[in-house]
N, C-alpha and C positions, 0 to 999 in steps of 0.2 A: 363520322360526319359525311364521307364521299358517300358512305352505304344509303346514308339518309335521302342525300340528294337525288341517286341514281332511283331511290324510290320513290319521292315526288315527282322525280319530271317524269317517269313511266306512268304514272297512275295522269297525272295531265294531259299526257299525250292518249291515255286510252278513255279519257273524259269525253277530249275533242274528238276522237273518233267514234265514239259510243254517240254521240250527241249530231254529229254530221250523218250519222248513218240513220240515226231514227229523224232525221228532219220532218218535220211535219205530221207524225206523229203524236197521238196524243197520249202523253205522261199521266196524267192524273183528272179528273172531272173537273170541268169552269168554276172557278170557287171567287164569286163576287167580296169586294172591298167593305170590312165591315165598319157599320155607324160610326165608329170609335176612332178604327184608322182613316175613316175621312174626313174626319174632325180634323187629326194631325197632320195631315196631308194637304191640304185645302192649299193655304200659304204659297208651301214651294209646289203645286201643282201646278197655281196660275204664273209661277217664275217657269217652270219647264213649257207649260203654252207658250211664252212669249219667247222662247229662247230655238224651240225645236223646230215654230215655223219660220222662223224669220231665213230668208236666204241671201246670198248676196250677189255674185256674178254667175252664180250655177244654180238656176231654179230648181234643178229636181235633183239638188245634195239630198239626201237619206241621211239629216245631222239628227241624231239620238242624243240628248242632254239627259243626264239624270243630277238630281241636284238635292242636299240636305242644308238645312238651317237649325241653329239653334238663339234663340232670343234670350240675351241676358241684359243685366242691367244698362238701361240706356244704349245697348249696341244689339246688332245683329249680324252671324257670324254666319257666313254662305260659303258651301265646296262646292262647283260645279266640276261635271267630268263630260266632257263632249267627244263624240265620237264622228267623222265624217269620214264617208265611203270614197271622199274625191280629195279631201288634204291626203297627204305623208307626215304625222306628226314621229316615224321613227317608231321608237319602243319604250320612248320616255313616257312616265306618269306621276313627271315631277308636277308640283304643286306650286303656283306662280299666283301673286297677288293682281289684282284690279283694278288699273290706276282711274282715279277721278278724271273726267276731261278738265279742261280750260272752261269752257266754254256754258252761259247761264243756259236756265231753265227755257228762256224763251229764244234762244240760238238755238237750241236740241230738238224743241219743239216748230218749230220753223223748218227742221228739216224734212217734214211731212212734204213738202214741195220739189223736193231733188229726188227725180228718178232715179239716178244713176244707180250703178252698185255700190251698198257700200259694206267693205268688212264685214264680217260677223264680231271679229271681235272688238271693232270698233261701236257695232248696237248694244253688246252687252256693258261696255264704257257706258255708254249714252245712258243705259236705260240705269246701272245704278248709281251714275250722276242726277239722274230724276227723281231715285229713290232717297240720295241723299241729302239733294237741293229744294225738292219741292216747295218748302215752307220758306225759301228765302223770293219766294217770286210775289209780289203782291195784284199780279194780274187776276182777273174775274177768275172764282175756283171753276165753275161749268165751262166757262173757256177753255181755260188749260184743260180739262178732263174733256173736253170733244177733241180739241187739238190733240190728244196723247191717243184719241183713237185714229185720228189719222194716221197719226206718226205709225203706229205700230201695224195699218194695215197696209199703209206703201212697204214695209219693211215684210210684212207676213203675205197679202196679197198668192204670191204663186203657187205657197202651199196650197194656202185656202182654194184655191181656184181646182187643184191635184184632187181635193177632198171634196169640190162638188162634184167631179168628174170621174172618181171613184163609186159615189153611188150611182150618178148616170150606168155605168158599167155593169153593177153587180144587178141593177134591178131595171136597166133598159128605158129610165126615164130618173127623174127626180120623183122623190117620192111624193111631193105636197098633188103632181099632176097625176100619179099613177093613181093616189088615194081619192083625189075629186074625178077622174074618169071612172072609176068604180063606183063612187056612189052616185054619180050621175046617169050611167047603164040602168045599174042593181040599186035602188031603193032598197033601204031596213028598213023595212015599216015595225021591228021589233026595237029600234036603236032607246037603247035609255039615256035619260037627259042627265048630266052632270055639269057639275061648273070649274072655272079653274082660272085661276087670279092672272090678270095682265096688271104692272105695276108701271110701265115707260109712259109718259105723257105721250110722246108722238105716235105709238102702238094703238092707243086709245083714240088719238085724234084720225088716223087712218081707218082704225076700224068703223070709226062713227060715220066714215064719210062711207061706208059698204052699209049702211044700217045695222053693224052690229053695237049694241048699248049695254051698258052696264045692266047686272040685275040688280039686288036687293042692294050690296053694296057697292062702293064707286070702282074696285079693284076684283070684282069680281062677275065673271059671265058666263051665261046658261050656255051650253052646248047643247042642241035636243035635235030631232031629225027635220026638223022645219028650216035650223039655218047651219048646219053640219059642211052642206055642200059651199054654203056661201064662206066660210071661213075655211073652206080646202082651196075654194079658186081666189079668195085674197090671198092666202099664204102662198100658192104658185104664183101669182103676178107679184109678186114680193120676190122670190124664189130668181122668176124670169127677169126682174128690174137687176139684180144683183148679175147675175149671168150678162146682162146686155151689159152693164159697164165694166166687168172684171175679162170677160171671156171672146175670143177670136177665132172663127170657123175659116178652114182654110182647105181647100178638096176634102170636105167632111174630115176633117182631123182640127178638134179643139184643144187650145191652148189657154195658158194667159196671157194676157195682151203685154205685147213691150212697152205700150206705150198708154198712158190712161190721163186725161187729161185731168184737172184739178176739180172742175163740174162733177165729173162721175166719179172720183174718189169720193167727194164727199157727200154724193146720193148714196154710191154704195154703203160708207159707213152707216149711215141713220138707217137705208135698208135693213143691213147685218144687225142694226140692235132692234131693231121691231122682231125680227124672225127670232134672235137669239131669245128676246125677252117670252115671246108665246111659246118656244120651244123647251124654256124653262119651266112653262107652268104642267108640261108633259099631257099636252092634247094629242099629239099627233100618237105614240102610243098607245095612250087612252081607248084613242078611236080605233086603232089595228084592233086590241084587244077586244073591245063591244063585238066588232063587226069580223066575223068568220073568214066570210070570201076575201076580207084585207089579208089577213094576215096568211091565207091561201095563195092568193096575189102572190104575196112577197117573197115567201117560202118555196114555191115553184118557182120564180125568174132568177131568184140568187141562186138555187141547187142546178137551174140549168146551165147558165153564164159559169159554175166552178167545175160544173162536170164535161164544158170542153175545154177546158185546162188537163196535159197530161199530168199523171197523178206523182212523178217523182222529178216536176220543177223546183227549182232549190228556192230562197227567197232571192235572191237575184232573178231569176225565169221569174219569176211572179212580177218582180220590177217590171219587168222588159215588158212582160204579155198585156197587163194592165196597164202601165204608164203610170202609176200611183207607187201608195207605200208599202211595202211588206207589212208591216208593224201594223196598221191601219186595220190591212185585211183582217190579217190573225185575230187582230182584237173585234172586230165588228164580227167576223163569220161563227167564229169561236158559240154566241149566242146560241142559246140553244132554241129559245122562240121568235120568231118573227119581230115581232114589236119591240124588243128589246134588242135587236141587231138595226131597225132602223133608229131607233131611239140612243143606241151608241153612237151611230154614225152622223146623227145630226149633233150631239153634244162634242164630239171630235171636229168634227166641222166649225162649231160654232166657238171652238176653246178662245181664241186668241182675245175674243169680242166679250167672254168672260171673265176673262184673265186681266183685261185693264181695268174690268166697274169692282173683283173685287181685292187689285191690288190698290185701287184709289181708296175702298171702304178700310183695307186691316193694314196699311200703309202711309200713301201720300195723305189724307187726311186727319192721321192721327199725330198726336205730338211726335217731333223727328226724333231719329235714333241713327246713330251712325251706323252705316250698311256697307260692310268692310265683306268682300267678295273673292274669294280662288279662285281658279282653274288647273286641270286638272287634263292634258289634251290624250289621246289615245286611238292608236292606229284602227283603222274598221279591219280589216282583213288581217288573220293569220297564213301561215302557210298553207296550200290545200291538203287536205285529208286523201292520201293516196293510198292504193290500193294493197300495198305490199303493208302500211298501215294497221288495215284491217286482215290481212294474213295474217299479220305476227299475234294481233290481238284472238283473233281464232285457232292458231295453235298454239296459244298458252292457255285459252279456255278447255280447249280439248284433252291436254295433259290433266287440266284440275278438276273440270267439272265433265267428266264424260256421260254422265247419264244425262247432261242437258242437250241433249243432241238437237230435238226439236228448236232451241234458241240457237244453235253453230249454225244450225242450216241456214236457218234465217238471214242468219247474216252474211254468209256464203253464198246467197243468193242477191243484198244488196251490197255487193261489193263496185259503188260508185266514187268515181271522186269530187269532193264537195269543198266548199268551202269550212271554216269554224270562225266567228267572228269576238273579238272582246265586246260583253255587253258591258254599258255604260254603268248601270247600277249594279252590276256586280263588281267592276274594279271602284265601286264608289265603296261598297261594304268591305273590299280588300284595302281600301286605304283607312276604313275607319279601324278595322279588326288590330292592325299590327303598327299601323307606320308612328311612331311619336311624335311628329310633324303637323299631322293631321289632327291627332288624336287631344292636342293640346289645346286644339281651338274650341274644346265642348265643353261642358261642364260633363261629371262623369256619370253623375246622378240623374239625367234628364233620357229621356225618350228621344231617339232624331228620325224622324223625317226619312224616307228613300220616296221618292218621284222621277217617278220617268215618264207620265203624262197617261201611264195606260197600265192596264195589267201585265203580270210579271209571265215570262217564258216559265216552262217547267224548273228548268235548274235554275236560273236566278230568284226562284220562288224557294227548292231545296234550300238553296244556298244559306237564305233569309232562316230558315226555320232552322237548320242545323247548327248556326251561329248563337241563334238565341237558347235553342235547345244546351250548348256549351255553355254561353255564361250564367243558366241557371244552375247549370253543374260543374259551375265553378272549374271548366275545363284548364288542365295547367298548359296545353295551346295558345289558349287565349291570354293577349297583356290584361293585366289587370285595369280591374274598374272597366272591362270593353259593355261598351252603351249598348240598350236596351234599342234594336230595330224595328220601324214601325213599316212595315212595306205593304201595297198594294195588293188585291186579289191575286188568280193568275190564270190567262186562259187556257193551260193548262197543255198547250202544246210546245214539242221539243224543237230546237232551232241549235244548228250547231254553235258551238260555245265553249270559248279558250278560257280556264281557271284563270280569276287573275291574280297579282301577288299579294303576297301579304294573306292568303293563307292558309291556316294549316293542312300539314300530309295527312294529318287523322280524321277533319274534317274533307277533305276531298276523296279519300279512301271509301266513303260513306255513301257520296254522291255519287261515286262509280256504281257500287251496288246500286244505288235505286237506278241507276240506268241500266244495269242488268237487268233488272225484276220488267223496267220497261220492254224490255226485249224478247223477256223470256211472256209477258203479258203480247204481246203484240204475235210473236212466233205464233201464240196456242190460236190467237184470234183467226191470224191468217189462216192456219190450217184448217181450222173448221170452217170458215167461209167457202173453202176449195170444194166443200160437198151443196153448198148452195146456189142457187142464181145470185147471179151481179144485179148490187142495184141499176134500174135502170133509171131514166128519166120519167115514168109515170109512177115513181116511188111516192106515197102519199106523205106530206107534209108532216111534221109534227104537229102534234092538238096542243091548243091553249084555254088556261084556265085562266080567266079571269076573274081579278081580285082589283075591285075600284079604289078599293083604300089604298093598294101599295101603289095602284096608279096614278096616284096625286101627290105622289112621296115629294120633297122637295129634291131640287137640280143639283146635279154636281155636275165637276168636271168631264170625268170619266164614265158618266153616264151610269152612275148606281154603283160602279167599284164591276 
């Protein structure tokens, strides 16, 4: 038994250091979220929007929620596991229920009007006392569902504010203005017309007041090159109206406001759903794609703004440099074409304002169900990954694998010390894999759910597939009956990452080798690169094909998986 252990914790300990050494690295090719797993995902992805931006007395927490549900008779059965870079939750990853508040539907909703901070865990009370009470409130239903968007953007507000200010950064403007300055320059006398469905009354009424009109049917309008430009400088003075009530300039350094009066929260809100609703129908990619010089634009100002970042910041440097989220970038930059890194970053942007039209549709306005909620808390930071670390790890490589000398060097040469953090949906898959605690809240037959609002890192992407790969083969690791994981794409890059418990030495054994193979991939790269030029900054963009059909796809969360 002591043998067993002494080889688990070495194979976790050379995990986190395999994983902190390749940070930022990329593991495996962007492999977007397919039809299937967005269908199952939908649900708890609009719970992890409303959970991951909300903040409380620390606007720029870095809280990581990953969250599964399963729906059985008449009840629904929610694990969340939260991560924050600014609590001390210890090394506990005990599993703690969710107590209802006191307090009705319209006290909760009421608190749309109190600035102050409040709890985090006091909003996730709130919001599944909303989800539990909804149907006993007999106030106006469009009332309470405006009200529930206020509530949740006094509560999300600062994030939101981080994720307009993230793309100001990566692309030197907002995109609605960078896109109507170019085609107000450069005319496409080539631009082909398409249409694409606005469904919001007020979107409608706004547009009508810019002369743009329905075409043939009431939910539906032409884009062509005659009024292209007019619906780029609506959606910027849209853009700019949300900024003027959310956002505070201050010796050119923006924020978001401390203070927002009750006027401009609730311009903002109606703003946020006109933008969310047209950003749904995927015009503004659309139009990157038609138009060349767009998505040459984009593709040159994001490669410039990341190529003066030095290339071995950890995601903490990345924090600091940007003022934004780690997790954000990765998943926006990851993109491999233009229009679908803007197209990410406005559906990340726009999650929370998502997140409550379609928890009202598959939720509060269906028949209730009791919505019984855990947690699950979990420290952000492990130990740092020190240097003597990756010693030990390099000469036991040397003793075993001597002819790989080209991957010793490698890492001989990044021998940095780094952080390893616990990701959230991987100790959410380690509390489903083993713990019987957890394990009992599910049915055993059913598919669950893993969300964490965005695509998966490399090894909690491994993790995911080596898990399922086990219980097809009935691996004797795994407890029995362990459920069927349904998880996210993955943008396919490496972030340091502590194993979490719960499971198996054979399965972690596994996921060390593919970070080998990552290493021993990455060594061969570097070394041939050594006989080439360094990219520079007049490195030519990636070419896009565009395909009109998959660019009228319907909206999700995570911007297409």
């Amino acid at each position: 038994m002591a043998a067993n252990k002494e080889i688990d914790d070495q194979v976790r300990k050379d995990i986190r250091t395999l994983s902190a050494t390749l940070t930022r690295e990329t593991g495996v090719s962007p492999l977007a979220t397919s039809s299937d797993a967005r269908e199952h995902l939908s649900d708890v992805d609009a719970i992890v929007a409303l959970l991951t931006t909300a903040t409380d007395d620390d606007e720029l927490g870095n809280r990581v929620v990953a969250v599964t549900a399963s729906r059985q008779a008449g009840c629904i059965e929610t694990l969340l596991v939260t991560r924050n870079p600014r609590g001390d939750y210890g090394i506990s990853e005990s599993v703690v229920g969710v107590k209802k508040s006191d307090d009705s539907v319209e006290a909760i909703l009421a608190g749309w009007k109190n600035s102050d901070p409040v709890p985090w865990e006091d909003y996730v009370r709130d919001l599944i006392t909303l989800m539990n009470d909804w149907h006993l409130s007999d106030a106006d239903e469009l009332l309470k569902l405006y009200t529930l968007h206020l509530l949740i953007l006094r509560r999300c507000y600062y994030k939101l504010v981080a994720r307009m200010l993230l793309g100001e950064k990566l692309w030197g403007g907002d995109p609605f203005s960078l896109i109507h300055k170019c085609l107000t320059t450069q005319p496409d006398e080539s631009f082909e017309p398409f249409t694409v469905e606005v469904t919001l009354g007020l979107a409608q009424r706004r547009l009508q007041k810019w002369n743009i009109s329905p075409s043939s049917t009431p939910d539906m309008y032409t884009v062509d090159r005659n009024n292209v430009t007019i619906w780029f400088n609506f959606l910027r003075k849209q853009y700019s109206n949300v900024r003027r009530c959310l956002v505070e300039t201050d010796s050119g350094k923006s924020r978001a406001r401390r203070s927002v009066s009750d006027d401009d929260f609730q311009e903002a809100a109606a703003t946020l759903g006109v933008l969310q609703n047209i950003a749904a129908s995927r015009l503004v990619p659309t139009v990157i794609g038609a138009v060349p010089k767009l998505w040459i634009t984009f593709a040159k100002s994001q490669c410039f703004t990341l190529l003066r970042m030095p290339p071995d910041l950890s995601p903490e440097d990345i924090e600091d440099a940007l003022e934004v989220i780690p997790d954000d970038v990765s998943d926006v930059t990851s993109e491999a074409l233009a229009r679908n890194r803007v197209d990410r970053y406005l559906r990340t942007m726009m999650s929370p304002i998502w997140a409550v039209i379609h928890l009202h549709r598959v939720v509060l306005s269906q028949p209730p169900s009791v919505i019984r909620a855990y947690i699950a808390r979990v420290p952000a930071i492990e130990k740092p990954v020190q240097i003597a670390d990756i010693d030990d790890l390099v000469g036991r490589l040397k003793w075993d694998n001597a002819s790989q000398m080209e991957m010793i060097e490698w890492l001989e040469e990044h021998r940095f010390q780094r952080h390893a953090n616990q990701h959230a949906e991987a100790v959410l898959m380690g509390l489903l894999c083993q713990q019987s605690s957890t394990s009992a809240m599910f049915a055993s037959n059913e598919k669950l759910p893993i969300s964490v609002g965005r695509r998966c890192c490399f090894c909690c992407y491994k993790l995911g597939q080596l898990l399922e790969n086990g219980r097809l083969n009935n691996d004797d690791d795994l407890r029995t009956h362990m459920p069927a994981l349904i998880l996210p794409g993955t943008h396919g890059v490496v972030y340091g990452w502590v194993a979490p418990s719960g499971i198996p030495t054979s399965i972690l054994l596994v996921l060390k080798g593919e970070l080998l193979e990552v290493v021993k991939t990455v060594a061969k790269r570097a070394k041939t690169s050594v006989l080439s030029s360094p990219r520079g900054h007049n490195t030519p963009p990636e070419k896009e094909t565009y395909d009109s059909t998959s660019a009228l796809g319907t909206a999700s969360p995570d911007g297409g998986g």
